[in-house]
C-alpha positions as CSV (number, residue, x, y, z in Angstrom):
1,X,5.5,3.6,-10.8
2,X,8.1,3.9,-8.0
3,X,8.4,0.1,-7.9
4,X,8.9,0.4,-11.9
5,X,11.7,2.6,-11.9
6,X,13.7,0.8,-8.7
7,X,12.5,3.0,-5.2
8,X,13.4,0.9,-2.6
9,X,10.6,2.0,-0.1
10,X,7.5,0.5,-1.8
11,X,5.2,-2.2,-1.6
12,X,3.0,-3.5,-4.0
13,X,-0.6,-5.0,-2.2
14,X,-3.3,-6.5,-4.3
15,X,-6.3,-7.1,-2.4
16,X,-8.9,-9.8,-3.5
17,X,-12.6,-9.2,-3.7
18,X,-12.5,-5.3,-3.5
19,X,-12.6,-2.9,-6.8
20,X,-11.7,1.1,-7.1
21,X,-14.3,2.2,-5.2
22,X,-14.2,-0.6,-2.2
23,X,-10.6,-0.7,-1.3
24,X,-9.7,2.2,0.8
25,X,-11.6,1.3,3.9
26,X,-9.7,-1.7,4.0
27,X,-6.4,-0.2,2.5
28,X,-6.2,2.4,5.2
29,X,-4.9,0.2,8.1
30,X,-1.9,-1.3,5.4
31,X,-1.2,1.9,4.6
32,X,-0.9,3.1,8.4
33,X,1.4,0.1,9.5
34,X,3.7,0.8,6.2
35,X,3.9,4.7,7.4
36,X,4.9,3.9,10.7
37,X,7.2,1.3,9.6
38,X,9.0,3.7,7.5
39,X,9.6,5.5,10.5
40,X,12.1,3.7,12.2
């Protein structure tokens, strides 16, 4: 949604092989590094 409407903070990651239930263990380190980069 806040890429829809124009946010300029957002990124939008697909990542291959992993459904609903499988992605946040691997989401959680992306998720860290974009935290921290919106930091600076």
């Amino acid at each position: 949604m806040l890429k829809e409407v124009g946010h300029p903070s957002v990124e939008l990651l697909e990542l291959q092989g992993y459904d609903h239930g499988q992605m946040a263990a691997p989401a959680f380190p992306l998720l860290l590094r974009f935290i921290r980069q919106q930091g600076k």
